[in-house]
C-alpha positions in Angstrom: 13.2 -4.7 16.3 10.1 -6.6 18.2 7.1 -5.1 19.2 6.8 -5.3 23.2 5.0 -8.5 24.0 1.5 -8.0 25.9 -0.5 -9.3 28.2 -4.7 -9.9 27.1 -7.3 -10.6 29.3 -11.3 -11.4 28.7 -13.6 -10.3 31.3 -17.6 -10.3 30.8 -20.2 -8.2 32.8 -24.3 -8.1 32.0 -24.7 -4.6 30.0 -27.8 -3.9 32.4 -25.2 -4.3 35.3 -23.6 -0.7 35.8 -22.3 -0.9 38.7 -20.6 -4.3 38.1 -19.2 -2.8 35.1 -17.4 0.3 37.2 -16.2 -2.3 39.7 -14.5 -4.0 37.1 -13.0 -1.3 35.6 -11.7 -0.2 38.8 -10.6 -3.5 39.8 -8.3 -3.7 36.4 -7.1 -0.4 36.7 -5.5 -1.2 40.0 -3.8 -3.9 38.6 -2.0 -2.1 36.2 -4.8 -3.5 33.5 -5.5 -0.9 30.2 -8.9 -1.3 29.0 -8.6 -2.4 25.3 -11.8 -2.7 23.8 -15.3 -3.5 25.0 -18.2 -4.9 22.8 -21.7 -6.5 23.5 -22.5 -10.2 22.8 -25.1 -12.0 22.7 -26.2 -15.1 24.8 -28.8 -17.0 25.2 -30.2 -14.6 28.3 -28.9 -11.3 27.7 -26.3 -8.9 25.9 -23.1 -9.0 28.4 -20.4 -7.1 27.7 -17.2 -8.9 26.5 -14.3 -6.4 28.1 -10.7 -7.2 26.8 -7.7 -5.6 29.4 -4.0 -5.2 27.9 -1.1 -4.8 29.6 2.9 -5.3 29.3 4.2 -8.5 29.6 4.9 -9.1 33.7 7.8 -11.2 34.2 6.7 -13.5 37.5 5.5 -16.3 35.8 2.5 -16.7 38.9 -0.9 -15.0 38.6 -4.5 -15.7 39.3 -5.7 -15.0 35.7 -5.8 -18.0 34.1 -7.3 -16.7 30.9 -4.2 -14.3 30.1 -3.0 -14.6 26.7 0.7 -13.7 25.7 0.1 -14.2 21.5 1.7 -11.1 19.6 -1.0 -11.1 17.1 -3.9 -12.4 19.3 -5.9 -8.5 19.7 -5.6 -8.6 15.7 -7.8 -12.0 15.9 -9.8 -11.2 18.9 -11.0 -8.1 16.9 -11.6 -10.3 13.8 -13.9 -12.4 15.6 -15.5 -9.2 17.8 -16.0 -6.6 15.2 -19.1 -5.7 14.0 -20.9 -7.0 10.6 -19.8 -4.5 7.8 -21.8 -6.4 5.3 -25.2 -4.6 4.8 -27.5 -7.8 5.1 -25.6 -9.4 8.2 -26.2 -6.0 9.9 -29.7 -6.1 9.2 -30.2 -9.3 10.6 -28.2 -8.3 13.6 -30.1 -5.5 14.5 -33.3 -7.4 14.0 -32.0 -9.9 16.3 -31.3 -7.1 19.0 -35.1 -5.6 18.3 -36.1 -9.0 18.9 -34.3 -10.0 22.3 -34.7 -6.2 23.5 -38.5 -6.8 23.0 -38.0 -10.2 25.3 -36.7 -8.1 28.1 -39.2 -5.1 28.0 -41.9 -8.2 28.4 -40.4 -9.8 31.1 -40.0 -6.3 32.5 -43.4 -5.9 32.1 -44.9 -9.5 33.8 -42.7 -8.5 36.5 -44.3 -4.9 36.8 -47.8 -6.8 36.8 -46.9 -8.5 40.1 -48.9 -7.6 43.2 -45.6 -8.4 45.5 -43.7 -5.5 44.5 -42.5 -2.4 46.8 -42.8 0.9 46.1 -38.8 1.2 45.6 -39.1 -2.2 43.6 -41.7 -0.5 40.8 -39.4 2.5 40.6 -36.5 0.8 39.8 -38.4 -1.6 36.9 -40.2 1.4 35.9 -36.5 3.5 35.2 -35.3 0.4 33.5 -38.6 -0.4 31.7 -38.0 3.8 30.3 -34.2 2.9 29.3 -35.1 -0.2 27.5 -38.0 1.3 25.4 -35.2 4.2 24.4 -33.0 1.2 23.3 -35.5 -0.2 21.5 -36.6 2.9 20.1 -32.4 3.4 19.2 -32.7 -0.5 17.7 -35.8 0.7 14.9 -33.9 3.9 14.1 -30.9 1.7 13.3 -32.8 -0.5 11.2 -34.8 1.8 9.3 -31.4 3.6 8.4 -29.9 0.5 7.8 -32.6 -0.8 4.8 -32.6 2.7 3.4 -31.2 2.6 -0.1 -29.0 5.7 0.8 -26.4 3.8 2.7 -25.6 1.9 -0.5 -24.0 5.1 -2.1 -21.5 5.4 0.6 -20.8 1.8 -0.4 -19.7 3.3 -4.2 -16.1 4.0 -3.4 -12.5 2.7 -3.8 -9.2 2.4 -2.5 -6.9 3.4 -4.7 -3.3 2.1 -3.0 -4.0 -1.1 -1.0 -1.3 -3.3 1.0 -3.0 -6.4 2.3 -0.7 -8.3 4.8 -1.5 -12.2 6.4 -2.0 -11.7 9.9 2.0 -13.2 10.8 3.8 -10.2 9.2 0.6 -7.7 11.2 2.7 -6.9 13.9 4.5 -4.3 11.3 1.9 -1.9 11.2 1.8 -1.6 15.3 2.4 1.2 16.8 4.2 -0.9 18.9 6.4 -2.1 16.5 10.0 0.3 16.8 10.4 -0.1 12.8 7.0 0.2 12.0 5.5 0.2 8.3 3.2 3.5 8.6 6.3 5.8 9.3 8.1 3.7 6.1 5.7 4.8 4.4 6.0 8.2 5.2 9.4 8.1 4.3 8.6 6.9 1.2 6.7 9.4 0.2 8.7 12.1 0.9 11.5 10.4 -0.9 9.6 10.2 -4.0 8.4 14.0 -3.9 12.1 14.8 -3.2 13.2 12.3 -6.3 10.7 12.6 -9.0 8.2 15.0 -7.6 5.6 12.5 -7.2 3.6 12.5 -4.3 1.9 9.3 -3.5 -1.3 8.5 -2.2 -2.8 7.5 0.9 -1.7 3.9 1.5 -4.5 1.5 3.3 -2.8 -1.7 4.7 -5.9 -4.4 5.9 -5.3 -7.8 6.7 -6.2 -10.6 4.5 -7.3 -14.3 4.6 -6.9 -14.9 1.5 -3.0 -15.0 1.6 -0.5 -17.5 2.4 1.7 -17.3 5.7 3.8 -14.2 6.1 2.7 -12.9 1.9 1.8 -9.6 1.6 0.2 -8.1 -1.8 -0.6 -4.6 -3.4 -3.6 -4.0 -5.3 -3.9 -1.1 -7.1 -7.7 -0.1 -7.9 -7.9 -3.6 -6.6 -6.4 -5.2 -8.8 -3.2 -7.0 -7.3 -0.3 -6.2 -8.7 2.2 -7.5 -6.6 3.0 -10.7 -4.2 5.7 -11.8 -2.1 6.4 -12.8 1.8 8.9 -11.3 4.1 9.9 -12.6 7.5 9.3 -10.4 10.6 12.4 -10.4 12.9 14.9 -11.8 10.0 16.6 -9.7 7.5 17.0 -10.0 4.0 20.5 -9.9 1.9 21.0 -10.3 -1.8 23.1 -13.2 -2.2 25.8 -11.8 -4.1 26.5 -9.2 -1.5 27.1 -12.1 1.1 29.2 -14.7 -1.3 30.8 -16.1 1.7 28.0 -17.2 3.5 26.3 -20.4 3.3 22.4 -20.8 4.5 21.7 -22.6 7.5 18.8 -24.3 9.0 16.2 -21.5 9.6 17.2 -19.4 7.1 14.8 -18.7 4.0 16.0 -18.5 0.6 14.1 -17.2 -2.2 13.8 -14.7 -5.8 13.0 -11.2 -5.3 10.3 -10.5 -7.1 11.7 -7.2 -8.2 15.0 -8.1 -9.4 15.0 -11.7 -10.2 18.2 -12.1 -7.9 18.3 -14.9 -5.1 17.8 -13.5 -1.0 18.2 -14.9 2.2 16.4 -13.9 4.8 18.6 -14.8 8.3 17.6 -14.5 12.1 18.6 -10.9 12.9 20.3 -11.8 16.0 22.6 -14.1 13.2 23.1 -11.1 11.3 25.1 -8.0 14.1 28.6 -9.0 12.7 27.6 -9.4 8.9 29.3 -6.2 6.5 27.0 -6.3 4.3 23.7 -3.8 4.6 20.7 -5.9 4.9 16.5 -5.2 4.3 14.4 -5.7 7.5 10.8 -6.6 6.7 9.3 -3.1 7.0 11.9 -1.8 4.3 11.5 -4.8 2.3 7.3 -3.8 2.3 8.4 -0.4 2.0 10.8 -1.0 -1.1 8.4 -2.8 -2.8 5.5 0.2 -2.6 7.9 2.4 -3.8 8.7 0.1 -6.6 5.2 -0.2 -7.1 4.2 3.4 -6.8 6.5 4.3 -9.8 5.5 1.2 -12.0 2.2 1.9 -11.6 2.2 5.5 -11.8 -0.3 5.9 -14.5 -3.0 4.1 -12.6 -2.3 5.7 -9.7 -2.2 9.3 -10.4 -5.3 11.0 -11.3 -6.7 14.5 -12.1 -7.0 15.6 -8.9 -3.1 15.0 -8.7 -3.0 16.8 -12.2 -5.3 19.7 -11.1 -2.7 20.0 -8.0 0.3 20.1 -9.9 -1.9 22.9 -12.6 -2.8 24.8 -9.3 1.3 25.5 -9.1 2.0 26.2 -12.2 -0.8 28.8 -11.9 0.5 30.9 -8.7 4.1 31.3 -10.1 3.0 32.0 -14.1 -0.6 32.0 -14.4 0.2 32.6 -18.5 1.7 28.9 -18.6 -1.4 27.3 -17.5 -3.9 29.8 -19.6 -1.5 29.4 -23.1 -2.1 25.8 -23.4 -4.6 24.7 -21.6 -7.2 23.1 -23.0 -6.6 25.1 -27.0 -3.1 23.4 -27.2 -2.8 20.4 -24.5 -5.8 18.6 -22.8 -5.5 17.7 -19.2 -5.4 14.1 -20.5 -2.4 14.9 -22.6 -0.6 16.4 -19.5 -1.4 13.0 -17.5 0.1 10.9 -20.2 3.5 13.3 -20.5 3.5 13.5 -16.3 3.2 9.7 -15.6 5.6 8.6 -18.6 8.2 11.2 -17.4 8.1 9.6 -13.4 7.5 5.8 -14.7 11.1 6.5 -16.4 12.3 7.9 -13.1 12.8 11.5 -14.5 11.6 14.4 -12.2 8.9 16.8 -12.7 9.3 18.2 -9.3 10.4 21.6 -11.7 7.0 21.5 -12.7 7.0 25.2 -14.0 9.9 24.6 -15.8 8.1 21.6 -17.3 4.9 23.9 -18.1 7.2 26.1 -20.1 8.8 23.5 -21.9 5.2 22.6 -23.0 4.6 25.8 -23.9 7.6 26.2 -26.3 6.7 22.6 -27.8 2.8 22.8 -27.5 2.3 22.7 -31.6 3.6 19.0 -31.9 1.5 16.9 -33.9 0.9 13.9 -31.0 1.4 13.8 -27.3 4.1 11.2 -27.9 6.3 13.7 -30.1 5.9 16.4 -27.2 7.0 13.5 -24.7 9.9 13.6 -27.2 10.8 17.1 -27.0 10.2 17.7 -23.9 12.8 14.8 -22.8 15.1 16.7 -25.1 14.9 19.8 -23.0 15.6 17.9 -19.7 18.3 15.6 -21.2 21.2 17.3 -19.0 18.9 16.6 -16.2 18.4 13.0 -17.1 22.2 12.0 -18.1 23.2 14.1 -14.7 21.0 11.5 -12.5 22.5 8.8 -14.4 26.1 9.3 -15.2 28.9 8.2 -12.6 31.9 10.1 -12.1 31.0 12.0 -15.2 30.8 8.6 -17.2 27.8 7.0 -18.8 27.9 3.4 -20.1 25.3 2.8 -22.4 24.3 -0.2 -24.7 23.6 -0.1 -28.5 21.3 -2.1 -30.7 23.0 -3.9 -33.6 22.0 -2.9 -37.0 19.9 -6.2 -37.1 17.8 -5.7 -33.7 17.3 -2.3 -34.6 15.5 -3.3 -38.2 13.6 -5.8 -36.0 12.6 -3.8 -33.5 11.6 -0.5 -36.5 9.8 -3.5 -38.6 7.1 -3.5 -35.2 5.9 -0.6 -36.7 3.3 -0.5 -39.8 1.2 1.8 -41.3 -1.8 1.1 -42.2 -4.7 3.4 -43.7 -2.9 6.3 -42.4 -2.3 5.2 -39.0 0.5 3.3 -37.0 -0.2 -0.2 -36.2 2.7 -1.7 -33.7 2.5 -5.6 -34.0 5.2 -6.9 -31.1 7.0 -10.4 -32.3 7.6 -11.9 -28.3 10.3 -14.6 -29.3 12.7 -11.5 -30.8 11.5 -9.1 -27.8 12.2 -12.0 -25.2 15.7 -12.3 -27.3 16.3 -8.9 -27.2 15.8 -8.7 -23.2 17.9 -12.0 -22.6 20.6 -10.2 -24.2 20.6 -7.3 -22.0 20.4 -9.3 -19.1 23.0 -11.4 -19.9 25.1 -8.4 -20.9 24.3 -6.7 -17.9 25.4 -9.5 -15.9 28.5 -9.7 -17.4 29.3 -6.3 -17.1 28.0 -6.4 -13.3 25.3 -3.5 -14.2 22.8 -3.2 -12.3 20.7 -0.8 -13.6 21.6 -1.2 -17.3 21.1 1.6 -19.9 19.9 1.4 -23.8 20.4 3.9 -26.0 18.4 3.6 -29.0 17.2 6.2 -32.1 14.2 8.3 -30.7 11.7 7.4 -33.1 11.5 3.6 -30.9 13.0 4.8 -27.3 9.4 4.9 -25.7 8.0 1.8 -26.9 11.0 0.0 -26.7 10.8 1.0 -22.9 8.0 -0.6 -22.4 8.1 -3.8 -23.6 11.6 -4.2 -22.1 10.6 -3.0 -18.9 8.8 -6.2 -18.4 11.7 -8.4 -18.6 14.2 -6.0 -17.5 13.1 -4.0 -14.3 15.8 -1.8 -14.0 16.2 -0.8 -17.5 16.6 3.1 -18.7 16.1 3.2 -22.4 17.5 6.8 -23.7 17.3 8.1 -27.3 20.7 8.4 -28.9 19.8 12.5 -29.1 19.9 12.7 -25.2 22.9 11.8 -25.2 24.5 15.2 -24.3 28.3 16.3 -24.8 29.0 17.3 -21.3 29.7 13.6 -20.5 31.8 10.6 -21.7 29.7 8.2 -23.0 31.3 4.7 -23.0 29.9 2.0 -25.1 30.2 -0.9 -23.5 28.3 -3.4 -25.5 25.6 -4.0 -28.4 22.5 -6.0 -28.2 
């Protein structure tokens, strides 16, 4: 599971030096050095390239380069420290400061050129560099007059959508390096989800951050964060109920999953080859949290783009689907809201034209929440079939009691419906199906409930219980045996 461990060296040549620059480069290349970047710095003198080599780890433990470096995450510092101003006014001043030391060495170019002493080969070879300095400079004003232009703050004026920041520890997971690295998770992720739920996620940009705590990682969504927890590179994480035997030890981390609630340990791999028991490395753990994360969040994350792509189907198998309904009947916002609340409940629209003519057959309901309803209806087989086991469903009932609680949310008032949410009974409500849950060692427990409160009882129980399915009792197709196991 770790990344090969690498070998850094720092080696610094003047930038008006080329042929101490090649010599270098050859030099490093013979000694089975990789050049791994290069940038310029400035002294007090000149601009000197700073020149960082890479190479595997080399097992004799004698060499005559004392500055090596053998830190995992040490290139992901030294380019911290290296990299080039992004903020708008530091770069100004940087490029000023260039203009101004570039201007110091065409003068002392120049005194030198006013000397009577020089040879003819002397002047030539001030002259050529006097001509490649005044291009620099000439390069320097161009950057700065591109730089203050009020243009370059429009490219500024963007966002990314799906962000997972990561504290420089837990880096190493996004290496290329790294055999189990988080980029092709990722990958698998999404094509898990399109296979699933037919839900293709975006692109996901990981950047380190300062501002978390040792070996956190978050996920901001339209950056907002959303989520935050810290894994363990090189251990791997178990659920303790799957490992009942086993008792932590000294090195060992124990903690709450921040998805389920439910205690983990995270243990030394090399602890961990004779354990039964299927455990989460740190790139799954990541990964299973962006997926968790990608569905909870669904209707932030998808956008009309997404729609228009999932439209653009629809229209080369059965143009009339798209043209019947679309905008007279259903607006494209309408479709976003019945899209996103159909894959945040984990049902599929990867049949998307199937969908489209569902909508079609139901597109005169009054509200976008009663077409949500009927369109459920229609995939109900498709829904129970996900969820049934062995042909059985076990589903839990409200009690005549929670149900009047949970029906006396709703009020009307002046012709519209006013939902006013009591948090001690809907806190009571989810305690009970936890507790229930528990008992009946459910871990994905499901609530079947009239349809007229199925959706918004969804989403205020969703909070408390992650896992929860709420179905309306109408779903509840005949093709199954549907064992009540409980009531809430």
């Amino acid at each position: 599971m770790f990344n090969k461990k690498m070998q850094y060296v720092i080696k610094t040549v003047p930038t008006d030096d080329r042929q101490a620059l090649e010599d270098l480069l050859n030099e490093m290349s013979e000694q089975g050095w990789d050049l791994y970047t290069m940038h310029e710095i400035e002294s007090d003198s000149s601009i000197d390239f700073n020149c960082i080599f890479m190479r595997e780890k080399q097992e004799e433990q004698g060499t005559d380069l004392d500055d090596i470096v053998n830190v995992t995450s040490f290139k992901y510092r030294m380019e911290k420290m290296l990299a080039t101003p992004t903020n708008p006014y530091d770069l100004c001043k940087e490029i000023q400061l260039k203009i101004s030391n570039q201007k110091d060495r065409i003068k002392r170019i120049k005194s030198q050129l006013e000397s009577d002493n020089l040879s003819g080969e002397d002047k030539k070879r001030l002259n050529n560099q006097m001509s490649d300095e005044l291009k620099q400079l000439d390069s320097l004003k161009q950057a700065l007059v591109n730089e203050i232009s009020p243009d370059t703050m429009y490219a500024g004026i963007k966002e990314e959508k799906f962000v997972v920041n990561l504290s420089e520890e837990i880096l190493e997971v996004v290496s290329m390096e790294y055999s189990d690295n988080l980029l092709a998770e990722t990958v698998k992720i999404r094509q898990e989800l399109t296979d699933e739920l037919g839900y293709v996620i975006p692109h996901i940009h990981f950047h380190n951050s300062d501002d978390l705590s040792q070996n956190e990682f978050s996920i901001k969504i339209h950056d907002i964060e959303v989520f935050r927890t810290v894994v363990f590179p090189g251990y791997v994480a178990y659920f303790k109920d799957d490992i009942k035997g086993y008792k932590p030890e000294n090195g060992d981390y124990v903690l709450e999953d921040e998805i389920t609630g439910k205690k983990i340990i995270w243990i030394k791999e090399d602890k961990v080859k004779d354990f039964w028991a299927h455990g989460i490395s740190a790139v799954e753990f990541i990964g299973r949290a962006v997926k968790y994360i990608a569905v909870r969040e669904v209707s932030d994350i998808m956008d009309y783009n997404d729609i228009n792509k999932y439209v653009e189907i629809v229209l080369e198998k059965n143009s009339f689907l798209v043209d019947n309904i679309i905008p007279d009947f259903i607006t494209a916002s309408d479709l976003k809201y019945l899209l996103t609340c159909l894959i945040r409940e984990r049902v599929s629209v990867k049949n998307i034209v199937y969908l489209f003519e569902k909508i079609n057959d139901y597109a005169n309901e009054p509200t976008k929440e009663d077409l949500l309803d009927k369109v459920r209806l229609a995939f109900s087989k498709q829904i129970i079939k996900d969820l049934a086991v062995n042909g059985e469903l076990k589903v839990i009932e409200l009690t005549d009691e929670t149900e009047e609680k949970v029906s006396g949310f709703f009020t009307e008032e002046e012709e519209e419906s006013i939902i006013r949410i009591d948090a001690k009974d809907v806190q009571a409500i989810a305690d009970s199906v936890n507790k229930l849950a528990k008992s009946k060692k459910l871990e994905k427990p499901i609530l079947a409930v009239p349809m007229d409160i199925r959706h918004m009882l969804f989403v205020i129980l969703s909070e408390f219980v992650p896992n929860i399915t709420v179905l309306a009792l109408e779903e509840l197709v005949c093709d199954y045996n549907i064992k009540i196991i409980g009531k809430v």
